[in-house]
C-alpha positions in Angstrom: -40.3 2.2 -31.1 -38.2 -0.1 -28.9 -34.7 1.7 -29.3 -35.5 5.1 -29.9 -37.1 6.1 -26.9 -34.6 9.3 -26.4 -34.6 10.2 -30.3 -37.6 13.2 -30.4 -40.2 11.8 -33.9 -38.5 14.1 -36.0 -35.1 12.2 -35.6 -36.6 9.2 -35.8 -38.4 10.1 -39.1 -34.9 10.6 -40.6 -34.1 7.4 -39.3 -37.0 5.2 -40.6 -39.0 6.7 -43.4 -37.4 6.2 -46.6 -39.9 9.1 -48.2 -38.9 12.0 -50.0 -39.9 14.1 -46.7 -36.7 12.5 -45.5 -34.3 13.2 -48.1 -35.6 16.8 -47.4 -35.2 16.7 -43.9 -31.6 15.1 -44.0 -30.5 17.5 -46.6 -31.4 20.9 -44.1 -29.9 19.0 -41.0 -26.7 20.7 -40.2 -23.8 19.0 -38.3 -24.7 20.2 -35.5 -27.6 18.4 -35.3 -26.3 15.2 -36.2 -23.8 16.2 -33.2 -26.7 16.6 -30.9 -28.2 13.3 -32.4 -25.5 11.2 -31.4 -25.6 12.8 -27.8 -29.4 11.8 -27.6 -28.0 7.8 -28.1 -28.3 5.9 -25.0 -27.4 2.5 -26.2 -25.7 0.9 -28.7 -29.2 0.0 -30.6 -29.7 3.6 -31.1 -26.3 4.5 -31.6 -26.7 1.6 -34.6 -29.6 3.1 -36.3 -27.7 6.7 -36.5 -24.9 4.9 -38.2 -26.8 3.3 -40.5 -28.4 6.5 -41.8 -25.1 8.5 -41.4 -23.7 5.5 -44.7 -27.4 5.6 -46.1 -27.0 9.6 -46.4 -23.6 9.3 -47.5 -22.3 11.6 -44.6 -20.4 8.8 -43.2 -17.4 10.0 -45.3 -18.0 13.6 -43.8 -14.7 13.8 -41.8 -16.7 15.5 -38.8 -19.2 12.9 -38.6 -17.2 9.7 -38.2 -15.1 11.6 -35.5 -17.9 11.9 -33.5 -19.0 8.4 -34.3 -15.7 7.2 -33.6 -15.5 9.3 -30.0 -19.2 8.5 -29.2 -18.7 4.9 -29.3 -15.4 4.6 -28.1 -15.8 7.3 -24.7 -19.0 6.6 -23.7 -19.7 3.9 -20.8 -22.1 2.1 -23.1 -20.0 1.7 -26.0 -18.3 -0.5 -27.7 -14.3 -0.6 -28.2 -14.7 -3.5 -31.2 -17.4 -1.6 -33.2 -15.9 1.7 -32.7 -12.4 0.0 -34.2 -14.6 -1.0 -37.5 -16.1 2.2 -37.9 -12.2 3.7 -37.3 -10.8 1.5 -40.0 -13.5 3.1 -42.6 -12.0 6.7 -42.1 -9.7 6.8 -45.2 -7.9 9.5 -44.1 -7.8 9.9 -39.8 -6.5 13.0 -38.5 -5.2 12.9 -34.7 -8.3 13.5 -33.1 -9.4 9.9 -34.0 -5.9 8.4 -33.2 -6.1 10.2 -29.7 -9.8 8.8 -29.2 -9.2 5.6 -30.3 -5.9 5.2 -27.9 -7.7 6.9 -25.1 -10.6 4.3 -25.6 -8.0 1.4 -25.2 -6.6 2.3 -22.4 -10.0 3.3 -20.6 -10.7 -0.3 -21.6 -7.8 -1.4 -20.1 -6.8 -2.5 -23.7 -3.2 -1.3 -23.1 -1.3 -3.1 -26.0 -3.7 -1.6 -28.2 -3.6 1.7 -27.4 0.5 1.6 -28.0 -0.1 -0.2 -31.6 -2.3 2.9 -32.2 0.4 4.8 -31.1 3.4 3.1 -33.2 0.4 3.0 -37.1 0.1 6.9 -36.2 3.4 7.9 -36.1 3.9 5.4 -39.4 1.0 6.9 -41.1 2.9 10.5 -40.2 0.8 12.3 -38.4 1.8 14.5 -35.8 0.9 13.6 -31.9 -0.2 16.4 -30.2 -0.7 17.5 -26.7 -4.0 15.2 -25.7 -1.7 12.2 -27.5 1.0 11.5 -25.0 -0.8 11.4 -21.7 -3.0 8.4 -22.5 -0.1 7.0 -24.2 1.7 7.3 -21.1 -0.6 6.2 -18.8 -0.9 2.9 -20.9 3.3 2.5 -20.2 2.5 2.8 -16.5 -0.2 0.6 -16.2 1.6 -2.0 -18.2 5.3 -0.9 -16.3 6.6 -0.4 -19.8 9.2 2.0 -18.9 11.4 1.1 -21.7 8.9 2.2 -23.9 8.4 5.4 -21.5 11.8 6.5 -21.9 11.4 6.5 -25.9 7.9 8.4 -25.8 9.8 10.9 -23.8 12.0 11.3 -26.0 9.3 11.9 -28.4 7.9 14.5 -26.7 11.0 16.4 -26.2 10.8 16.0 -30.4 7.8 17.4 -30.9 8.5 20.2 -28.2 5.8 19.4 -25.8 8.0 18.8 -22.7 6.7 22.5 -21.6 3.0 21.6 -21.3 1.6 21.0 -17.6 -0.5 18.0 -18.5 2.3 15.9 -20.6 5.0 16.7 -17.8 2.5 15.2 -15.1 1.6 11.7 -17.5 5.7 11.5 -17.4 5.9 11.8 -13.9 3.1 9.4 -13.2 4.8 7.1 -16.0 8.2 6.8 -14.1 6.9 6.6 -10.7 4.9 3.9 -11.6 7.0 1.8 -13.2 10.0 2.3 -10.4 12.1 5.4 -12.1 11.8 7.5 -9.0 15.4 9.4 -10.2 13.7 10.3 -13.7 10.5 11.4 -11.8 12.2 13.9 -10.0 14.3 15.0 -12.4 11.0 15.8 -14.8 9.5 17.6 -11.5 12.4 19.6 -10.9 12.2 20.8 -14.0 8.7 21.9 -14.2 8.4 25.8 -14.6 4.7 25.6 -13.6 3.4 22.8 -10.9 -0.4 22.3 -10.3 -2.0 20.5 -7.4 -1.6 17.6 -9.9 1.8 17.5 -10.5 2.1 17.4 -6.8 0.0 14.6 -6.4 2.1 13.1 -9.0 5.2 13.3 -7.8 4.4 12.1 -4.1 2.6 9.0 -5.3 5.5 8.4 -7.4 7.3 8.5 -4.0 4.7 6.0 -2.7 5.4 3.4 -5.2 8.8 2.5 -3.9 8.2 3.3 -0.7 10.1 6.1 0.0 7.0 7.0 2.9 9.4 9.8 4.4 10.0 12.0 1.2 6.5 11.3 0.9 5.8 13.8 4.4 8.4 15.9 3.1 7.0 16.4 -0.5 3.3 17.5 1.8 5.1 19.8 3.4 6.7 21.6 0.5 3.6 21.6 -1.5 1.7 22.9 1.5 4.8 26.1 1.7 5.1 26.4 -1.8 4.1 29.4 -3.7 0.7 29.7 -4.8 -0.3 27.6 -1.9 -1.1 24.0 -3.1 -4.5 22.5 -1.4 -4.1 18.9 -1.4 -6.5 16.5 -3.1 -8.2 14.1 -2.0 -6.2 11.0 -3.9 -2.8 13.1 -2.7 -3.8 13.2 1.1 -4.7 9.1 0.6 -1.3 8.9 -1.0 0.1 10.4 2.2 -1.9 8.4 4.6 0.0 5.2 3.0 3.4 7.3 4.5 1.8 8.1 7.8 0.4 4.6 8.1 4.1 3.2 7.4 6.4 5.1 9.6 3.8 5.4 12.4 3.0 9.0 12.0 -0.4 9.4 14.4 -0.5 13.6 15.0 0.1 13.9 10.9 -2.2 11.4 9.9 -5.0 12.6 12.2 -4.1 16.2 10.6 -4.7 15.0 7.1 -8.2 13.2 8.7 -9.6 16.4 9.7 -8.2 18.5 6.9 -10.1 15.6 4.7 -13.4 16.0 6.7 -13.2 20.0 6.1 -12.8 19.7 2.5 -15.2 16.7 1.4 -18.3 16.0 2.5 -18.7 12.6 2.6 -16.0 10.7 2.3 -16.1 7.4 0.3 -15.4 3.4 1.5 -12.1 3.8 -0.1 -11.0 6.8 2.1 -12.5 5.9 5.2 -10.7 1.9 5.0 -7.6 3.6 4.7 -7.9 5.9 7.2 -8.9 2.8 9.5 -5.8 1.2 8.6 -3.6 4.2 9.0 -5.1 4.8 12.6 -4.7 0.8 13.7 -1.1 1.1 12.3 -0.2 4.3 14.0 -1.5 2.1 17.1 -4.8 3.9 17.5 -7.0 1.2 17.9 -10.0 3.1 19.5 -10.1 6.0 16.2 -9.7 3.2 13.9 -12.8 1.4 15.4 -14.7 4.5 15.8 -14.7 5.2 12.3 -15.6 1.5 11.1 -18.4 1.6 13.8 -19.8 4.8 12.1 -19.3 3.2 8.4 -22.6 3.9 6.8 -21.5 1.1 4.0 -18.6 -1.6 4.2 -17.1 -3.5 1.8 -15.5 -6.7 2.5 -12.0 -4.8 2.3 -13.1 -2.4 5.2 -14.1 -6.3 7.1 -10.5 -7.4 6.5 -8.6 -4.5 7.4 -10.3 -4.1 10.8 -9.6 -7.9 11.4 -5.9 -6.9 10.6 -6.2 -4.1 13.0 -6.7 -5.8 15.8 -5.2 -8.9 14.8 -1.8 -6.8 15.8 -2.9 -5.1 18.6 -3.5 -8.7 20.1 -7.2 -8.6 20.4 -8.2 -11.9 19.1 -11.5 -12.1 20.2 -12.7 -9.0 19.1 -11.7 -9.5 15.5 -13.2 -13.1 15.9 -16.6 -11.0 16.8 -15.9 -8.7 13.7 -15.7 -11.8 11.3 -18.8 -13.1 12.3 -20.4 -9.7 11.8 -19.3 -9.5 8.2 -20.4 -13.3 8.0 -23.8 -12.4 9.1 -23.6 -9.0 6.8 -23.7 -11.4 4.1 -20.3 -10.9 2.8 -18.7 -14.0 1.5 -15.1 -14.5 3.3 -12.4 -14.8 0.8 -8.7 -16.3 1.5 -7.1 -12.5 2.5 -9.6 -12.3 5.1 -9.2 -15.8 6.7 -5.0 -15.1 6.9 -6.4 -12.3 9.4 -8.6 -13.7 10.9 -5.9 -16.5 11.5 -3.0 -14.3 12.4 -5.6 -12.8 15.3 -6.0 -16.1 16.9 -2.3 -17.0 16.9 -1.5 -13.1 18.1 -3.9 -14.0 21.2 -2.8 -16.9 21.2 -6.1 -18.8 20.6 -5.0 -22.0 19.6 -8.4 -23.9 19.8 -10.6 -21.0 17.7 -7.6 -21.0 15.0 -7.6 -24.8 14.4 -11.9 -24.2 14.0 -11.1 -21.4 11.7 -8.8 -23.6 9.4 -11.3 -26.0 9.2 -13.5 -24.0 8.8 -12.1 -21.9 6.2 -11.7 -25.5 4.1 -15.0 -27.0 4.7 -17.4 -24.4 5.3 -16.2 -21.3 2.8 -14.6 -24.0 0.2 -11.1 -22.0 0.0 -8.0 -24.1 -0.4 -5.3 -23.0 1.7 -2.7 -20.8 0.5 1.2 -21.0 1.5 -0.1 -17.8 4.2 -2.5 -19.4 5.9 0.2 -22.5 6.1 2.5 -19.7 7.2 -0.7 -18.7 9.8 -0.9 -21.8 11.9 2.4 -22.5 12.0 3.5 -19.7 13.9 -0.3 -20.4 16.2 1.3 -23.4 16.9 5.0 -22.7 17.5 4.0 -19.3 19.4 2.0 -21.6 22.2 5.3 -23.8 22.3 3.6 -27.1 20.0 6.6 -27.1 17.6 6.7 -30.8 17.3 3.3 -30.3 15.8 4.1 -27.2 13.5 7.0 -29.2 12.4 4.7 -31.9 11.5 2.0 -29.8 10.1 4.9 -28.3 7.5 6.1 -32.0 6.9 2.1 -32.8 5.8 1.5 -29.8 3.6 0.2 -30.3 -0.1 2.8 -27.4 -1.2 6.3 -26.9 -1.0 6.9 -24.3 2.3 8.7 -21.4 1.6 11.1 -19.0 3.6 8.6 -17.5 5.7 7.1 -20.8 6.9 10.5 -22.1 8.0 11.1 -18.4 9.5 8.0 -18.8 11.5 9.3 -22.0 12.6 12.8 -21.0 13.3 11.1 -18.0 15.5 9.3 -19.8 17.6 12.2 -22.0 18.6 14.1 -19.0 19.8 11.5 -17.8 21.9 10.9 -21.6 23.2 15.2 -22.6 22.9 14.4 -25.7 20.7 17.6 -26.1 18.9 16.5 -29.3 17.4 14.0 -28.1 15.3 15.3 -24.7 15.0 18.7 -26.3 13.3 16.2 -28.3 11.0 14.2 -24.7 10.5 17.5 -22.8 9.6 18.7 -25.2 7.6 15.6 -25.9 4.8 15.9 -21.5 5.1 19.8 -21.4 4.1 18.6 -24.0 1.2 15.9 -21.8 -0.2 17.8 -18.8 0.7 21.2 -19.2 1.4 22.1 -14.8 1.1 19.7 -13.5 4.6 21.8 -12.6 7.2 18.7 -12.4 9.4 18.1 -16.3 10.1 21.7 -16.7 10.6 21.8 -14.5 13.4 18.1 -15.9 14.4 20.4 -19.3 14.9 23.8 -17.4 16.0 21.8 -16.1 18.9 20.1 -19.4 20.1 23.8 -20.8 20.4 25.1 -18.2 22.1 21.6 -18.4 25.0 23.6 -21.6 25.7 27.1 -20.4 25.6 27.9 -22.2 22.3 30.6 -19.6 21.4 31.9 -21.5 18.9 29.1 -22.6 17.0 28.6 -19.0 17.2 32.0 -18.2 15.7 31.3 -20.5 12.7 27.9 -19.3 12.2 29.8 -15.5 11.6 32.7 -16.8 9.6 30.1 -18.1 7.1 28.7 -14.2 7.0 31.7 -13.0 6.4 32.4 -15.5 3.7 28.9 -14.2 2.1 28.9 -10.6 2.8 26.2 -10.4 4.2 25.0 -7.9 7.1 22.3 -7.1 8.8 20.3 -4.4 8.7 20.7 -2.4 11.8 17.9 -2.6 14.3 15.9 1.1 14.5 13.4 3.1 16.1 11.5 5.7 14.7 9.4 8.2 16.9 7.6 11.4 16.0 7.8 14.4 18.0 6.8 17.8 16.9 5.3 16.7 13.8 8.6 15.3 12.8 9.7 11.6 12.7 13.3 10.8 14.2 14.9 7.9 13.5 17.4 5.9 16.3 19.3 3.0 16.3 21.2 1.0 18.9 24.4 2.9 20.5 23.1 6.2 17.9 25.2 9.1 18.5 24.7 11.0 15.5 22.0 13.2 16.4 22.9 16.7 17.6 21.0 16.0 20.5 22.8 13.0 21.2 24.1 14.1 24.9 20.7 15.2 26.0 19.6 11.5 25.4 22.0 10.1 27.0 21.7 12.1 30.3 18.1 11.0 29.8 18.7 7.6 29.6 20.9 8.1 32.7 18.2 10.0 34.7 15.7 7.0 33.8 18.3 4.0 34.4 18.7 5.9 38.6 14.6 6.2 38.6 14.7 2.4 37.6 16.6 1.0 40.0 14.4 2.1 42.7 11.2 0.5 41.4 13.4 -3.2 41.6 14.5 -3.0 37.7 17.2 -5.6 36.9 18.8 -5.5 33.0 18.1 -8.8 31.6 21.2 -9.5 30.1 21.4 -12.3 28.6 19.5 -10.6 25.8 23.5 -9.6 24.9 24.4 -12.3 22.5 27.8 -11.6 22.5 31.5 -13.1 25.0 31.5 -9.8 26.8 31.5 -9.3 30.6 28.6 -8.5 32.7 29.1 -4.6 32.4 29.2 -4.2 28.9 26.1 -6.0 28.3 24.5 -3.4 30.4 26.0 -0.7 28.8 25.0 -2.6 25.4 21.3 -3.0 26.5 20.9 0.9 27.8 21.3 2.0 24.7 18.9 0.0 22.2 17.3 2.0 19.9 13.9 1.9 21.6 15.3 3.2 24.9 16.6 6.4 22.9 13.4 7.0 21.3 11.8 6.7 24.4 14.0 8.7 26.1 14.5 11.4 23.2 10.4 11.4 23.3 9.7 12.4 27.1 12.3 15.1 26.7 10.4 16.6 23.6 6.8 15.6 23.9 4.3 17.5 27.1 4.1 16.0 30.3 1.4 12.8 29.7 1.0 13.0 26.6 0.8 9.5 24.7 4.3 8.0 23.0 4.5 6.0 19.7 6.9 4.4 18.7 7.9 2.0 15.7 10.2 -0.6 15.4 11.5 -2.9 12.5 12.8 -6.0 14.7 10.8 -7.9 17.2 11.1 -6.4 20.6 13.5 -7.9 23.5 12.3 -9.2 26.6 14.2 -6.7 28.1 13.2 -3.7 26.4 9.7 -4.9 27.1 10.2 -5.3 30.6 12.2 -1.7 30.5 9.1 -0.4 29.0 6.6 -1.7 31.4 8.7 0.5 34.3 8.9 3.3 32.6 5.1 4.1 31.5 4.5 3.5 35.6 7.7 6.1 36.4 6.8 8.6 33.9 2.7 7.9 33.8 2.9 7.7 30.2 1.0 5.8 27.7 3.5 4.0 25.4 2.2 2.6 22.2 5.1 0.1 20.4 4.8 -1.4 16.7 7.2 -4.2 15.9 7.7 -6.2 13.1 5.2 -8.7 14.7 2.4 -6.7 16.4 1.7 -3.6 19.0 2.8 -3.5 22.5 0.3 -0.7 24.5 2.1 0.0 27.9 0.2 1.9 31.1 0.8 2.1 34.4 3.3 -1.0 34.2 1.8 -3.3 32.3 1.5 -4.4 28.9 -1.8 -5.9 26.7 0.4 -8.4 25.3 0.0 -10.0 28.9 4.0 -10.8 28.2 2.9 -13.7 25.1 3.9 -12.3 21.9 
């Protein structure tokens, strides 16, 4: 009976014997049995041999029974999306049960064009979507970003008067987050007269992708106040770790860590990686490896964040070690992995190791290079000073370099003052991208090291010709489970005067331990005592300052930056975690800077 081993003999009697004891049998068998038949299937052979006696007993056309044909084969994991279309195509007359099934099927399949065409021939044929229509429908306009289409379902559904039921309004919000409509989320949110721990889960990872990682914290804390009490999920609190990880936020992340080990109890791969790369990120190294160490399973995602991890915290070797580990672990390396393992050496500044990787990478693991790990050795080479052969390495590639290899380039000669190549680097970037202020003040800045005023001057009439400005440079640091946001000169803060008496109590403390402002860091024709009132007041200083004022006496500061750190703030830095005996963790756009008793593990190369 290979086929049937879950029918009982009595089933398979109906299905096999053609004898009048069969008729009999099939006559008294009520729906509900066929019902539990189909349950019993396990495969689509068996599911086969109930059909076939479902069109020899001429039940088929029983509008019941090809439902549940339709539904069993199109919602179970072993059916089959084609053979449950031909068997929907036979139903002369289906109701919306099957057009929900049959849409819900597609878009479990991923089938996401489908499921819409469903969609459209139902509303043709006239019959009414209902309730358990829209959110599949909707789901199949996120995962495709068809918001255009969104918007006209949602008018449909204010047609049909559904815009009231809890499970529709969520499917909307997940629609327009998804595809970008953050405004049109909200608006369907604030709307809501009832909200369930979905809808906030909705409406924060909504929030998540575009990246709006503060409202995200926000949203947490509102759902956590609101009335009724929302508990958090487990996919909300990974939505939230994706904020914490982002702006830096250690003492909230580690909350949601332990409020995730009290409420699960065993947390999955997925959860844990990203709980390793919100602790590396929040610079945390030592929690981020403690709970890769304690990984009971580890996919090669978990491998390649932990590279990443201490790829920024500069420890090169160490992530080397963790490669070879996941080598040995029999995990195949693919190219996302090597750009880590990669940007570790040139982080530690292990040229040697990073040109064995490359080769290695090509020769060893057979994966063609990508434009990254182009991007990779280029800034290995230029951050150890060999721009003649990064330049040279760019000239050779098999593909066209883009922005962010000539930016790596262009870097590098900063640090090293190569205006030759760095003119060459700046202009191949104002060719490909002629509108980002950032590389013309990358080259403004390396003119005005040598007192080229005027090259300066033309290099900021052409800005002003474009438009274009720069992002101000900021620093964001959480006290008090808040995050606060600075930037350079910031007086908007009602604290502001506090700081700045801070900042004066700190610049008195540093002159005894032999502190001298470095400025030349000032890139502008100003006298000597400007620059120093200039420098006092970056936006790192303020968080720093604005940190010891509201944080207990030795306890750890982190802070996060979007520009690469001065030499001077660095230097600053150093003196400060000795004055204060403070452990001062600092993410930049490039890596993390950990500061104790006046020194730095970037051993001043970064």
């Amino acid at each position: 009976m290979t086929g049937t081993t879950a029918l009982n003999q009595t089933h398979f009697l109906l299905l096999t014997n053609n004898s009048h004891q069969s008729f009999e049998l099939s006559k008294s068998f009520n729906e509900k049995g066929w019902l539990c038949l189909l349950k019993r299937c396990n495969n689509m052979e068996e599911f086969k041999q109930v059909h076939a006696y479902f069109l020899k007993c001429g039940i088929f056309f029983d509008s019941f029974c090809g439902s549940n044909l339709v539904a069993t084969c199109a919602l179970t994991k072993w059916g089959s999306m084609d053979y449950a279309c031909s068997i929907f195509t036979q139903i002369e007359e289906p109701c919306s049960f099957d057009y929900n099934t049959m849409i819900r099927g597609n878009v479990n399949n991923m089938k996401l064009d489908e499921a819409l065409l469903l969609y459209v021939e139902m509303l043709e044929r006239g019959i009414e979507p209902d309730k358990f229509t829209y959110p599949f429908v909707l789901k199949a306009c996120s995962l495709l970003g068809a918001l255009k289409e969104g918007v006209q379902i949602h008018g449909h559904v204010l047609k049909t008067g559904l815009e009231g039921d809890l499970f529709v309004e969520n499917s909307l919000i997940n629609m327009y987050g998804k595809c970008g409509a953050i405004k049109d989320a909200c608006d369907v949110f604030d709307k809501m007269g009832e909200r369930s721990v979905a809808s906030w889960s909705a409406i924060i990872g909504a929030h998540v992708c575009v990246e709006m990682w503060h409202e995200c914290l926000v949203l947490l804390g509102d759902m956590m106040s609101s009335e009724g009490r929302c508990r958090p999920e487990e996919s909300t609190l990974v939505s939230v770790l994706s904020a914490c990880t982002h702006l830096g936020s250690y003492n909230l992340g580690r909350f949601i860590h332990g409020n995730l080990l009290r409420n699960i109890s065993e947390l999955n791969v997925v959860v844990k990686t990203s709980l390793i790369d919100m602790y590396v990120k929040c610079g945390c190294l030592e929690k981020g490896l403690h709970v890769f160490r304690n990984m009971p399973e580890k996919n090669r995602y978990s491998y390649t964040v932990m590279i990443s991890g201490l790829a920024v915290h500069g420890h090169g070797k160490e992530a080397l070690e963790v490669f070879s580990e996941m080598v040995e672990q029999g995990l195949e390396p693919d190219d996302v992995v090597y750009v880590g393992v990669l940007s570790a050496c040139s982080h530690a500044g292990l040229v040697d190791e990073g040109l064995q990787c490359f080769k290695r990478m090509q020769f060893e693991h057979k994966i063609k290079p990508t434009i990254q790990h182009y991007g990779c050795m280029v800034d290995l080479m230029g951050r150890s000073g060999m721009l003649k052969e990064a330049y040279e390495l760019i000239k050779s590639m098999p593909i066209k370099p883009n922005d962010v290899v000539w930016r790596s380039l262009l870097s590098a000669c900063k640090v090293h003052l190569n205006l030759e190549i760095g003119q060459i680097a700046a202009d191949n970037l104002f060719m490909l991208n002629p509108n980002n202020p950032g590389d013309y003040l990358v080259l403004a800045n390396m003119y005005a090291k040598v007192q080229k005023w005027d090259e300066v001057a033309k290099i900021r009439r052409k800005m002003a010709d474009k438009h274009l400005v720069q992002t101000p440079g900021f620093s964001l640091v959480e006290a008090k489970r808040k995050v606060y946001k600075f930037v350079s000169l910031d007086k908007s803060s009602p604290q502001w005067n506090i700081v700045y008496d801070m900042i004066h109590q700190m610049e008195w403390q540093l002159k005894f331990e032999g502190y001298v402002a470095d400025t030349s860091q000032v890139l502008l024709d100003v006298d000597e005592e400007e620059k120093r009132e200039r420098l006092k007041c970056h936006s790192q200083k303020l968080a720093i300052a604005f940190a010891l004022i509201h944080t207990s006496e030795g306890c750890p500061l982190r802070i996060t930056r979007n520009l690469r750190m001065c030499s001077d703030c660095h230097t600053y830095t150093k003196y400060i975690s000795m004055i204060y005996n403070r452990e001062i963790t600092i993410r930049d756009r490039h890596r993390f800077h950990h500061f104790k008793n006046g020194t730095c593990t970037c051993k001043d190369y970064w």
